[in-house]
PyMOL commands that place a pseudoatom at each C-alpha (Angstrom):
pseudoatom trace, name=CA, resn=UNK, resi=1, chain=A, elem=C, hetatm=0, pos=[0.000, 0.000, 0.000]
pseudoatom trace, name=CA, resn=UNK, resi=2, chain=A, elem=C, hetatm=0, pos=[1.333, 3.114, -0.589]
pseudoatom trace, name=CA, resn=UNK, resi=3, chain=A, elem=C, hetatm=0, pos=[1.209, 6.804, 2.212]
pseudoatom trace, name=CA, resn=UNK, resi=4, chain=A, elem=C, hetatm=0, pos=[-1.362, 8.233, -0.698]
pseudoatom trace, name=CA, resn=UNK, resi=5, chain=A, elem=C, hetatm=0, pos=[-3.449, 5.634, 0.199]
pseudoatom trace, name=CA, resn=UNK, resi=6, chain=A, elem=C, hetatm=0, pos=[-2.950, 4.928, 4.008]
pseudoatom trace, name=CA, resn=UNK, resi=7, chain=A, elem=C, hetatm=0, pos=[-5.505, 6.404, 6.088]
pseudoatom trace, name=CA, resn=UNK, resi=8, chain=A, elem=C, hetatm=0, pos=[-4.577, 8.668, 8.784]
pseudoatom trace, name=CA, resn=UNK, resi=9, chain=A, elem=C, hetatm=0, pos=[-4.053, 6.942, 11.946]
pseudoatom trace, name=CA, resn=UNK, resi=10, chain=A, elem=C, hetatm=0, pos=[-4.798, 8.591, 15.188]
pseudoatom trace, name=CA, resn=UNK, resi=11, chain=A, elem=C, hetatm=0, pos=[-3.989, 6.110, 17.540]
pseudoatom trace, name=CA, resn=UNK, resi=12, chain=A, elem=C, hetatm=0, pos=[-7.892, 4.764, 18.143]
pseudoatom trace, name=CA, resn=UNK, resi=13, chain=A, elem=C, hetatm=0, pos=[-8.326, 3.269, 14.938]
pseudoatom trace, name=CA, resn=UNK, resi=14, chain=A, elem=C, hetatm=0, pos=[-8.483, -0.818, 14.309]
pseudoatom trace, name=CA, resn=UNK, resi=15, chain=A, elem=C, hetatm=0, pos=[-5.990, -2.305, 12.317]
pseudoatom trace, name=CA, resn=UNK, resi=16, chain=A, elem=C, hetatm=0, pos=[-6.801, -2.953, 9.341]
pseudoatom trace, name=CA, resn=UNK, resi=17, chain=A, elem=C, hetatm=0, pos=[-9.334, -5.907, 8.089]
pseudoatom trace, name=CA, resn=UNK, resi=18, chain=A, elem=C, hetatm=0, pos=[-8.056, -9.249, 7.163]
pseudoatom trace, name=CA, resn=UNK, resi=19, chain=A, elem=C, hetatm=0, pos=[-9.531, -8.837, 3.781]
pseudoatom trace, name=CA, resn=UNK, resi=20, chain=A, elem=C, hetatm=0, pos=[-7.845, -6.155, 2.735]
pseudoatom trace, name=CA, resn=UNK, resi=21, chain=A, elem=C, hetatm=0, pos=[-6.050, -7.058, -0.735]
pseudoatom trace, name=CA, resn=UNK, resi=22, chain=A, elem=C, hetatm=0, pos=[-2.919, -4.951, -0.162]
pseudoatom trace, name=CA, resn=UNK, resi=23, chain=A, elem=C, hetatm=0, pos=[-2.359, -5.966, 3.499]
pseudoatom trace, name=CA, resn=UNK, resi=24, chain=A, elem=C, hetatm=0, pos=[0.162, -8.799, 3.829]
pseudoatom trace, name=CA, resn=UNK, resi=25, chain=A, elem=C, hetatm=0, pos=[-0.426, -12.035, 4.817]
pseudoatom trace, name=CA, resn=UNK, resi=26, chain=A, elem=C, hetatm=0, pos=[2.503, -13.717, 5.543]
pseudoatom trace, name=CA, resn=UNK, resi=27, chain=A, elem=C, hetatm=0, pos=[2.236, -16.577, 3.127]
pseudoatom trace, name=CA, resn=UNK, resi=28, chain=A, elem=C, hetatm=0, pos=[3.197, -14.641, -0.275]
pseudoatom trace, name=CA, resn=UNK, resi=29, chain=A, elem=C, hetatm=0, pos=[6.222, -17.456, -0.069]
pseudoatom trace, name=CA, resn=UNK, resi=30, chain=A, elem=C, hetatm=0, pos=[3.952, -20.162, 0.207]
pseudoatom trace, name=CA, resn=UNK, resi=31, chain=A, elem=C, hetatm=0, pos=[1.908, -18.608, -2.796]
pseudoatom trace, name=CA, resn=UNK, resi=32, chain=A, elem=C, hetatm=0, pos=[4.367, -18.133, -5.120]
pseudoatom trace, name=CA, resn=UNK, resi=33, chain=A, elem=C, hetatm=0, pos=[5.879, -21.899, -4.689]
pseudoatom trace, name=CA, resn=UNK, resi=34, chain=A, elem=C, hetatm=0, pos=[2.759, -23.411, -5.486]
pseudoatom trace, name=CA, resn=UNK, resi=35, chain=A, elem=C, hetatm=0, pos=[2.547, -21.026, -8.644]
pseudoatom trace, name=CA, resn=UNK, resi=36, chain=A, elem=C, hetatm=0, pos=[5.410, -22.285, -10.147]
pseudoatom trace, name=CA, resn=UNK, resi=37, chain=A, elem=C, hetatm=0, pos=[4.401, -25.660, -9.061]
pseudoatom trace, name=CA, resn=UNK, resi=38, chain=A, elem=C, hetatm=0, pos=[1.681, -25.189, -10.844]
pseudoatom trace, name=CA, resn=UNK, resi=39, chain=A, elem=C, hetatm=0, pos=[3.142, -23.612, -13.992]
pseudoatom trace, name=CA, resn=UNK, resi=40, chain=A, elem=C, hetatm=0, pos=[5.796, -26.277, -14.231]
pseudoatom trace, name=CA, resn=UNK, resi=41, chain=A, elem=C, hetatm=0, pos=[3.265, -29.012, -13.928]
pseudoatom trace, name=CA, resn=UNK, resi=42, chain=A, elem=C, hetatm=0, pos=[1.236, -27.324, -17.139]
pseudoatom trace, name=CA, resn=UNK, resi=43, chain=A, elem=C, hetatm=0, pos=[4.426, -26.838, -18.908]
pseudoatom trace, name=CA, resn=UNK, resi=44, chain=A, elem=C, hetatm=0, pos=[5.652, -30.308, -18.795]
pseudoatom trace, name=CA, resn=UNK, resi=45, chain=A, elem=C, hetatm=0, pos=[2.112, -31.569, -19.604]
pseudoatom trace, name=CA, resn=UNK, resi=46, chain=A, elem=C, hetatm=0, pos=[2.240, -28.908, -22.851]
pseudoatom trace, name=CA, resn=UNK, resi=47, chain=A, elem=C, hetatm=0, pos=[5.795, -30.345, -23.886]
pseudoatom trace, name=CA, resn=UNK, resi=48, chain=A, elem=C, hetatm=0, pos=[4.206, -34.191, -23.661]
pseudoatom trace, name=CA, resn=UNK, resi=49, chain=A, elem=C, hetatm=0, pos=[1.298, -33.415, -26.116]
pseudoatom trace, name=CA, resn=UNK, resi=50, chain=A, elem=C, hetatm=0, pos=[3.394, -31.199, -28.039]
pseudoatom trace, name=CA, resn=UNK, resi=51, chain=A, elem=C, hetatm=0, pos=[5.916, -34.262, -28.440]
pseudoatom trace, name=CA, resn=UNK, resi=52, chain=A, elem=C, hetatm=0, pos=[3.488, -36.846, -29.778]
pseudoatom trace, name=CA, resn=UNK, resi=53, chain=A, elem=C, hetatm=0, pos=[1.443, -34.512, -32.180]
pseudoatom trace, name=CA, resn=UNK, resi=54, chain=A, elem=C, hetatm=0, pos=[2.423, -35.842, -35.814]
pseudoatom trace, name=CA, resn=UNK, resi=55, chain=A, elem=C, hetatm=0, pos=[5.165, -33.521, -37.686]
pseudoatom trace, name=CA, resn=UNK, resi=56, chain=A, elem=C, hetatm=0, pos=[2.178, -31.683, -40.089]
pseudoatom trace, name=CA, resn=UNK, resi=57, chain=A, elem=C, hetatm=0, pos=[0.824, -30.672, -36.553]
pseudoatom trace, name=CA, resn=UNK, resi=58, chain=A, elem=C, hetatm=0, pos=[4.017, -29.390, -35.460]
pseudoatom trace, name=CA, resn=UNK, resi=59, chain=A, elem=C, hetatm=0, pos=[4.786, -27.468, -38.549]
pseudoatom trace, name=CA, resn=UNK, resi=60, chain=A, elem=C, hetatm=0, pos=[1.526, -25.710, -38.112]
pseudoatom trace, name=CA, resn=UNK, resi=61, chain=A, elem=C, hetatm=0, pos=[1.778, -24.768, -34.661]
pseudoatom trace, name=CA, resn=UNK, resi=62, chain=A, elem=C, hetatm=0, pos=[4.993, -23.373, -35.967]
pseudoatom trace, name=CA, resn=UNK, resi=63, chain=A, elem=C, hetatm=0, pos=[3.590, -21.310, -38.392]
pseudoatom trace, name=CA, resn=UNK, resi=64, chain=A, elem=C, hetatm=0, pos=[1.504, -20.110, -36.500]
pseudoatom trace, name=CA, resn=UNK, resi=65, chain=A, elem=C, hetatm=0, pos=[3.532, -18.720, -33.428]
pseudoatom trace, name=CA, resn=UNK, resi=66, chain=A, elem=C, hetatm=0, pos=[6.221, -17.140, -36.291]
pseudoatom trace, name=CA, resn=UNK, resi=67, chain=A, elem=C, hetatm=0, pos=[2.582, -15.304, -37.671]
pseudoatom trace, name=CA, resn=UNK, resi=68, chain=A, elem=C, hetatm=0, pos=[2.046, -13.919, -33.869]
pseudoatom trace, name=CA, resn=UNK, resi=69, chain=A, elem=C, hetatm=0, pos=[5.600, -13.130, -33.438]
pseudoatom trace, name=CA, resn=UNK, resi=70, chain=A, elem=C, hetatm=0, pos=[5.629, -11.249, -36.578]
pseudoatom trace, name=CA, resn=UNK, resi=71, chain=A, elem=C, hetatm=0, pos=[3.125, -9.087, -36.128]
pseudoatom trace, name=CA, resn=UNK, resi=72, chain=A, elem=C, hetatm=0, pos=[4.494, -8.158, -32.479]
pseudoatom trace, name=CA, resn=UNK, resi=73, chain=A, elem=C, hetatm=0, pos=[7.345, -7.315, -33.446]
pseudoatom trace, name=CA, resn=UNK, resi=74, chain=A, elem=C, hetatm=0, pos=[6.066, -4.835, -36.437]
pseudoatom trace, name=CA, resn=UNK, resi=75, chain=A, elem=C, hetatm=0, pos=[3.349, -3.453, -34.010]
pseudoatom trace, name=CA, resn=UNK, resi=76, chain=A, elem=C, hetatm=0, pos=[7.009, -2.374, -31.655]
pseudoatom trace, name=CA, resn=UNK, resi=77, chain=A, elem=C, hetatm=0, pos=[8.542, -1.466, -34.594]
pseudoatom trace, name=CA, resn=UNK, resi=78, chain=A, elem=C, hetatm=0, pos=[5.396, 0.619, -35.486]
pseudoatom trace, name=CA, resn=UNK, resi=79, chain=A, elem=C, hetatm=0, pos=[5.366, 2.242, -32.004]
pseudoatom trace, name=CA, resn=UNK, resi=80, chain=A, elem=C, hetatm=0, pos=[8.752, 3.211, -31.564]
pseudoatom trace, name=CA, resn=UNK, resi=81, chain=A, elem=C, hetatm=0, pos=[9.639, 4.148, -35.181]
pseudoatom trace, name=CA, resn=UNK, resi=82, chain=A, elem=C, hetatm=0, pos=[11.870, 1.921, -35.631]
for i in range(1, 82): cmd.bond("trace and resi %d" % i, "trace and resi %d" % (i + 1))
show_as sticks, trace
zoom trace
């Protein structure tokens, strides 16, 4: 949280609710280990389809992420004159 949004304390105020989304809870550590748990488990899952799909598959999954890449990079190039 930042001071613009702190309230003014005057000493007789109750802390702040346990629902508060920007207070901290303590178990941001514990969060963020099960995220990339998580992450890694759908990653390895993604590489296991992705190595049994038949080379024509492949090729057009390639094609496909080249097409997106492309047009990222021309929509930066676009933005920043370059």
């Amino acid at each position: 949280m930042t001071d613009i949004f702190k309230p003014i304390s005057d000493g007789n105020s109750p802390p702040p609710s346990p629902t508060d989304p920007f207070q901290s809870t303590g178990n941001e550590p514990a969060r963020t280990l099960i995220a990339g748990v998580v992450g890694g488990l759908v990653s390895a899952a993604g590489y296991l389809i992705y190595s049994r799909l038949p080379e024509d598959q492949k090729e057009r999954i390639h094609q496909q992420v080249r097409t997106v890449v492309e047009s990222r990079v021309n929509e930066l190039r676009s933005r920043f004159n370059i």
